[in-house]
N, C-alpha and C positions, 0 to 999 in steps of 0.2 A: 824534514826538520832535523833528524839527526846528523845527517851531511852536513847542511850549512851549520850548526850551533858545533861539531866539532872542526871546521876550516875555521870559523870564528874562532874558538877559545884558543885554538892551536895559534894564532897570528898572534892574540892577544898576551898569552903565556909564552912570546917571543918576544914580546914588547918587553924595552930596558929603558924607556923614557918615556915620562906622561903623554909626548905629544906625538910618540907612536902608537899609545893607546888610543889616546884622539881619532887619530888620522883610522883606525880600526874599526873604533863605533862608528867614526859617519861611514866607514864603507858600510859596514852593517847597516845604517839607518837608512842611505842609499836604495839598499837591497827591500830594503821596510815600507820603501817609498817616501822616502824627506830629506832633503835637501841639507837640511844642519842639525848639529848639533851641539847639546850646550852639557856640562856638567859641573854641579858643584859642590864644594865639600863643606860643612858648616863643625866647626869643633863648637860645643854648646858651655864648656868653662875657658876664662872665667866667666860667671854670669854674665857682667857688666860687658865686656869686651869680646863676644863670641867671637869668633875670626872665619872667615869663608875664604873659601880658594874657589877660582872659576877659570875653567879653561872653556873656549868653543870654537866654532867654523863659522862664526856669524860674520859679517863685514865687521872688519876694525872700527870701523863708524860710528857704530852701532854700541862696538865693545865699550868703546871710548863715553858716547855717551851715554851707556849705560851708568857708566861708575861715575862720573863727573856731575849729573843730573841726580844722584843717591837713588836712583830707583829700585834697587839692593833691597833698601829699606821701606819700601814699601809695594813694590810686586808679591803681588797676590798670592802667585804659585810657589814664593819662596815663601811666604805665611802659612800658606798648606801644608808645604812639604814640610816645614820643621814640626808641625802638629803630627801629620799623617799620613799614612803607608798606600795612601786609596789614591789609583791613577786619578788626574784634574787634567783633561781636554778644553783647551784654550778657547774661550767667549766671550762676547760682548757682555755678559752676565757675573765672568768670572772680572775680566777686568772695570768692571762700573765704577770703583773706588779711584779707580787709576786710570782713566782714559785718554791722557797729555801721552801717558808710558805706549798704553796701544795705539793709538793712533804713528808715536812716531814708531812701534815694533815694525806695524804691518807698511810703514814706508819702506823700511828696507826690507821688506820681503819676507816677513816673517809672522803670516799672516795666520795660520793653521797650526796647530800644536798637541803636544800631547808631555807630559811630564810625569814623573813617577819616583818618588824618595823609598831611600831603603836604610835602616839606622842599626848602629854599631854600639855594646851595649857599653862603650866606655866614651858615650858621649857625644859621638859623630856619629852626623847624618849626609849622604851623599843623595843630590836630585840629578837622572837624569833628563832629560829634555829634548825632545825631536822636533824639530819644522819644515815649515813646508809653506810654498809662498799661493801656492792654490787648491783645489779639488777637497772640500771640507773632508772632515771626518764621517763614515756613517755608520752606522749601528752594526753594520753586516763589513766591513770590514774591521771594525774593532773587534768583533767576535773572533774574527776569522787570523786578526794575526795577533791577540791579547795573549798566547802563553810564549810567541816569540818575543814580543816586546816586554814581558815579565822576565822571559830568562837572561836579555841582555839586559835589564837594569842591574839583577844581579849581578852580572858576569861580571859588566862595565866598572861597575863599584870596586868589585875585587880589584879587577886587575889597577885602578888608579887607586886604591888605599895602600897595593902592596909596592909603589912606587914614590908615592905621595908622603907616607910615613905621617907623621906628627901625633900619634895615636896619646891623649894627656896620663894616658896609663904608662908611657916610658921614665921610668925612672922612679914612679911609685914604688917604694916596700911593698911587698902585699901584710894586710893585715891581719893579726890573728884573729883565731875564731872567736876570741873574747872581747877583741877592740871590735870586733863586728858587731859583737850583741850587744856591749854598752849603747854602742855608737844608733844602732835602731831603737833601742827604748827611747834614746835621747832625742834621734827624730819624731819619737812618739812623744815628746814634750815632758818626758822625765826628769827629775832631777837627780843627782848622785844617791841621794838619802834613799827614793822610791827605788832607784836600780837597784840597788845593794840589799835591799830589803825584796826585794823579787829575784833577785840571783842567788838570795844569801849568802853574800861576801860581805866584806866591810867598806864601809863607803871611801876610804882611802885606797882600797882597793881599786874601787870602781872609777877615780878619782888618778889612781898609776894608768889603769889602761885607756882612760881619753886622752892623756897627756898624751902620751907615746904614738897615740892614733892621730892625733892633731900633730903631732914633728914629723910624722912620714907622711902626711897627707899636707904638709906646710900650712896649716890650718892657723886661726890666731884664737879661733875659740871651739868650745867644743859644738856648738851651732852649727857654724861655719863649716866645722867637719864632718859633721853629721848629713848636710846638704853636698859637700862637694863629694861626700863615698857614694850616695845615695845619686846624685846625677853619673856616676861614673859606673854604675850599676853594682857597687862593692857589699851593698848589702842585700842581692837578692838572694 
């Protein structure tokens, strides 16, 4: 394991463009036994308009009618993955909501699967994704190769977030430790008068440091602000 996860990282940490990242993981996932692979990056604000990025190895066909068919918006494994960190091996159980999607996945050859999300606390979440077009998955080899295909989700993530960029934290102030703590009571559904009266400042006080919290966070209310620190993980 130590040989091949340092030939891997070492290629990867040579990599200066997403799509020789790419071309890395599927050799990895090759070596893993599958055929393709897929990754994707979800920034989670604004709420309204999350944005994803997808690179993969699949048939352009496929890519194409992925994104033209919206199935983005309703694949399964990208419902999972923005909830949770727990690999989802690809099913007739998993896809039942969605079966137009499976049935054309497993036309082009992408019949067997295996996916796994790993999230970033300023908002983004990246899913990697393995296929494979035969020979299901079984218990004894998920076991058997479950902490290499754990270390390259990670790896994989690094190395396309440190190419990829767009992290929603570029360009944020950081906030002080005071607009932090206004800013959680007010997630806790405080008003200025309760804050002020629990921090023992004055409510105009309390009242200067949401302002100021809400102009670096481009916020229009202190609500608003109080959700978008709190999705960007600013007040744990």
């Amino acid at each position: 394991m130590d040989e091949w996860t340092q030939d891997v990282l070492g290629r990867l940490n040579d990599a200066s463009e997403p799509s020789q990242v790419l071309a890395q993981v599927s050799g990895a996932a090759r070596q893993l036994g599958f055929e393709h692979c897929a990754y994707g990056l979800r920034t989670l604000v604004p709420f309204t308009r999350p944005k994803t990025l997808m690179l993969s190895t699949y048939d352009e066909r496929w890519s194409r009618r992925y994104i033209s068919a919206g199935y983005l918006q309703v694949d399964p494994t990208v419902a999972h993955g923005v909830h949770s960190g727990a690999p989802v091996v690809w099913s007739n159980e998993v896809f039942r909501n969605a079966p137009q999607m499976w049935d054309e996945a497993r036309s082009f050859g992408l019949r067997v699967g295996w996916a796994q999300s790993i999230f970033e606390p300023d908002a983004r979440v990246g899913m990697l994704s393995l296929a494979r077009s035969g020979e299901a998955l079984t218990a004894a080899e998920m076991r058997a190769k479950d902490p290499l295909l754990q270390w390259l989700v990670i790896t994989a993530h690094r190395a396309f977030c440190r190419l990829l960029g767009g992290s929603p934290l570029a360009g944020v102030e950081p906030l002080t430790a005071r607009q932090v703590e206004v800013l959680r009571w007010t997630g806790d559904g405080k008003t200025s008068r309760e804050i002020a009266a629990i921090l023992c400042i004055s409510k105009p006080t309390v009242d200067f440091h949401l302002r100021n919290a809400m102009a670096r966070l481009g916020a229009a209310t202190k609500s608003s602000a109080a959700a978008f620190a709190s999705r960007l993980g600013l007040l744990n």
